[in-house]
N, C-alpha and C positions, 0 to 999 in steps of 0.2 A: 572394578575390583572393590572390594567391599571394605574402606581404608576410609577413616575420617574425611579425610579431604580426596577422596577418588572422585566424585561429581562436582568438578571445580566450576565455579560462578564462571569459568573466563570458556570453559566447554559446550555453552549454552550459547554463545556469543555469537558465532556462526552459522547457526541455524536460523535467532530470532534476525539476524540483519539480511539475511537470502528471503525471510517468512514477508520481509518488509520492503521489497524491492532492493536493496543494495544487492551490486553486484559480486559475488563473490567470485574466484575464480573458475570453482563449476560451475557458477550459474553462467557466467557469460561465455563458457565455452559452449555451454549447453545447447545456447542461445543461436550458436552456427547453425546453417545450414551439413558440415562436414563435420564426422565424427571428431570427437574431444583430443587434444594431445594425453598422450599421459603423462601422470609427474609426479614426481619426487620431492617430500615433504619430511623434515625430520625437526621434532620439537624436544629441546631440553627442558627440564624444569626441576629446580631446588628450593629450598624451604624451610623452615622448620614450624610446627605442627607443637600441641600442648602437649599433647601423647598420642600412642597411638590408640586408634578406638574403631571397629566390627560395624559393619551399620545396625547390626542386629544389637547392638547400646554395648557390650561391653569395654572397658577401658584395660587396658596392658604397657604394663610400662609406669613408670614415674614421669617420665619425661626431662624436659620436651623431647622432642620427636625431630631427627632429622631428615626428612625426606624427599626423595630423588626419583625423578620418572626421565624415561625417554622413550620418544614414539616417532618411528622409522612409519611412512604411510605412502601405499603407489594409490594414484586417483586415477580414474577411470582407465578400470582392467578389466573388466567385459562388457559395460555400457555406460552410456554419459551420466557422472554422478554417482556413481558406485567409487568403492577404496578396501584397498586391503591393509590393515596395517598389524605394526611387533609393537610389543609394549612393554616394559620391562620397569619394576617398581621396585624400591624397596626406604623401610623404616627401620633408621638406627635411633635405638633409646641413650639418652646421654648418658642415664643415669645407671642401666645394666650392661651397655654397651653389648645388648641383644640385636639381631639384625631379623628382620619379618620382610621376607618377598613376595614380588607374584612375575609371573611372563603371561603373555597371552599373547594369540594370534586368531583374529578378527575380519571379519566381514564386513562392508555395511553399503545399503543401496536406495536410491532415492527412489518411494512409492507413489509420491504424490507432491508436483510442484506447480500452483498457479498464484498470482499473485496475492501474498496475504494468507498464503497455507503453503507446508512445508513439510513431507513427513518422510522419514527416515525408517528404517527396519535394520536389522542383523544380528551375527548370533557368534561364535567362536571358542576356541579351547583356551583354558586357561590352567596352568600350574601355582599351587599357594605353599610356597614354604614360612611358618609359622610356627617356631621352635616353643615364643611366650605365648603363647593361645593353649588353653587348659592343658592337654598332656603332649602336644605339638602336633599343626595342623601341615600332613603332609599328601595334599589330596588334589587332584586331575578334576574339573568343572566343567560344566557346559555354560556357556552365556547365550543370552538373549536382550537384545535393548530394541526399542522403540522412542523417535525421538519427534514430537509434532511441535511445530512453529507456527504463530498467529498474532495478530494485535488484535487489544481489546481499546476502544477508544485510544488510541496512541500510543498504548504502552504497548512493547514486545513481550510475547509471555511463549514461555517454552515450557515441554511438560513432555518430562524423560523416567523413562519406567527401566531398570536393569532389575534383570530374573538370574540364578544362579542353581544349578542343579550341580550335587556333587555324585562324578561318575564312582571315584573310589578317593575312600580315607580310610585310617585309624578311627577318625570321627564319625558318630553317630550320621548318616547319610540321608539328607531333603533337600528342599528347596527353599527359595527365599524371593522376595520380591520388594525392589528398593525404587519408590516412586519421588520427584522431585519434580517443582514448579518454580519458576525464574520468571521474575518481572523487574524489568530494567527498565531503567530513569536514566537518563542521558541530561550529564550534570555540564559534562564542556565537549566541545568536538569541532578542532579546527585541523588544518594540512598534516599539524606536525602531533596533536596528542589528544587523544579519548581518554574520558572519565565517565566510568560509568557506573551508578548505585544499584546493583543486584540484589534481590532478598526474594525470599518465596518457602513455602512449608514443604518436609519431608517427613516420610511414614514408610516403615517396615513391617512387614510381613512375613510368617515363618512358617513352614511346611514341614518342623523333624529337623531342620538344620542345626545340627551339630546338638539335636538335643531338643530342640527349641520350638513351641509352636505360637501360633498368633498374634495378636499386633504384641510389636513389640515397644517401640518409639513414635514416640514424634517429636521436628525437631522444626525450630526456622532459623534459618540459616539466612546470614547476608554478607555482602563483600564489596569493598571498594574495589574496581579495577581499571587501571591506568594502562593506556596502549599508547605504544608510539612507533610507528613500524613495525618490524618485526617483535620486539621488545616488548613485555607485558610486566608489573608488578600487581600481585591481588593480596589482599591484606582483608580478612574475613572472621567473622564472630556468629557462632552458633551454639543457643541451649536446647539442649533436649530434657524431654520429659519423659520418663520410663514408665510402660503401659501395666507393667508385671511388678511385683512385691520386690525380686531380686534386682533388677534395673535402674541404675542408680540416674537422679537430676543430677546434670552439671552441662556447665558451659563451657566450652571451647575453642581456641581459638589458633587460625593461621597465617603466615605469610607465604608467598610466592612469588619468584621469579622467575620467567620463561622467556626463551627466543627460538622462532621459527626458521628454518634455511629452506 
């Protein structure tokens, strides 16, 4: 979803620690000889956000921004390593007391896993309710993400491309394409708690979306994130630089708190 904080530092985490040997729970089911169990994953996560802001740079709202996901996920539903999941988002501004949503329902399946590589594919529908978005963005999307895991000298680096085509809007109707890079520094990690320092550059791309063509941003983004069990807190700071006359610089910044069941 295309939301300031939608590409969370703590989203990347799974992929580079499977890209690097650790076990995650697909990979070591993977690892049987007998097909995967399936299972049932549901992840809340709350926050508050500076405002809300489009990946494609623009800012809505005064803020801050209080924002709320949850994501309902079944793993391996027709082969080991694949997921289906529901996702449900939405941003209340404090200061309009406006509320901006999205739902989607999602694909995703593992392409490519041997030790030290890790690649992901899939694609899905999305709904965006977005009342403070130019004249209100009420429009049906297509998704596409690809997501590859590796280490470079030690460090885990992840590198996630999400594409968005809008089927129908009010809004001028294209495409978009929002690429992000994660390189993680593992600052502590014992039984009971991860800290881990995320950062990496992001750049958008626009095809007529809602108006909009060519690079639009760039941004680097970075985030503390604290694990400990189930339990996650990410605490993150990102400036972007606007590529276009109308795109404005500024800096941004998030909190988050999630737990997985």
């Amino acid at each position: 979803m295309p939301a300031a904080a939608a590409t969370s530092a703590e989203a990347s985490a799974k992929e580079a620690k499977a890209a690097n040997g650790a076990q995650e729970p697909v990979e070591a089911a993977a690892a049987r000889p007998r097909a995967a169990a399936r299972q049932w994953t549901v992840t809340l996560q709350t926050g508050l956000a500076e405002t809300f802001q489009l990946t494609l740079g623009g800012v809505f709202g005064a803020g801050p921004a209080w924002q709320s996901r949850v994501i309902l996920t079944r793993t391996n539903v027709f082969r080991d390593g694949d997921s289906v999941s529901l996702t449900g988002f939405n941003t209340h501004d404090s200061s309009t007391h406006n509320n901006d949503w999205t739902a989607a329902i999602g694909y995703r399946t593992r392409l490519l896993s041997k030790r030290g590589h890790l690649l992901y594919a899939g694609g899905g529908l999305e709904r965006w309710r977005f009342p403070g978005v130019l004249t209100g963005a009420q429009d049906w999307i297509a998704a596409y993400h690809t997501t590859y895991a590796t280490k470079i000298k030690r460090v885990p680096v992840t590198v996630q491309t999400n594409a968005w085509s809008v089927l129908h809007s009010p809004l001028t109707r294209g495409s978009l394409a929002y690429t992000t890079v994660w390189f993680d520094h593992k600052l502590h990690d014992n039984d009971r708690i991860k800290v881990v320092l995320r950062h990496g550059p992001q750049h958008t791309y626009s095809w007529n979306f809602y108006g909009t063509n060519g690079h639009r941003v760039v941004r680097y983004a970075s985030a503390l994130v604290i694990s400990s069990g189930p339990n996650t807190f990410e605490a993150g700071y990102r400036p972007q630089y606007g590529l276009q006359k109308r795109i404005p610089n500024n800096h941004m910044w998030h909190f988050m708190l999630s737990r997985t069941f």
